[in-house]
C-alpha positions, 0 to 999 in steps of 0.5 A: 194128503196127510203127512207122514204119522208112522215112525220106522219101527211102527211101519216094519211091524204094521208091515210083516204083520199085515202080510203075515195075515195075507199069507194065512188067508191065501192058505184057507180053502174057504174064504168066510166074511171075518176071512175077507175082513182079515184079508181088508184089515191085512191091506191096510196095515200094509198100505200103512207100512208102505206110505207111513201114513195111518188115517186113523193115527190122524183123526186121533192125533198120534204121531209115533214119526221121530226126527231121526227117522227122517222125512217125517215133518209136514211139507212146507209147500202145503199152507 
């Protein structure tokens, strides 16, 4: 598993945004591809928010996680 890669700020956002497109693809009635791709896409950003970690954020090496978030350096226990 990756270590932690999302700072609080990043987190909170990914995470309103993603059930924010949750709520607008529960509204509609007809639920088309690019609906069910919003209804993916919202998933993972909460998934994101949730766990702080982003697979994309890993394979490009961005790390927005500060000190004075806390919990962000990688576990010593792991080689």
């Amino acid at each position: 598993m990756i270590e932690r890669n999302l700072g609080n700020a990043e987190r909170l956002v990914r995470l309103l945004f993603g059930l924010l497109l949750l709520v607008w693809a529960s509204q509609q009635l007809h639920m088309n591809a690019v609906d069910w791709f919003v209804v993916l896409v919202a998933t993972a950003l909460v998934l994101n928010g949730i766990f702080s970690r982003c697979y994309l954020w890993y394979v490009l090496d961005i790390n927005t996680c500060s000190d004075a978030d806390g919990g962000c350096q990688p576990d010593s226990t792991y080689p």
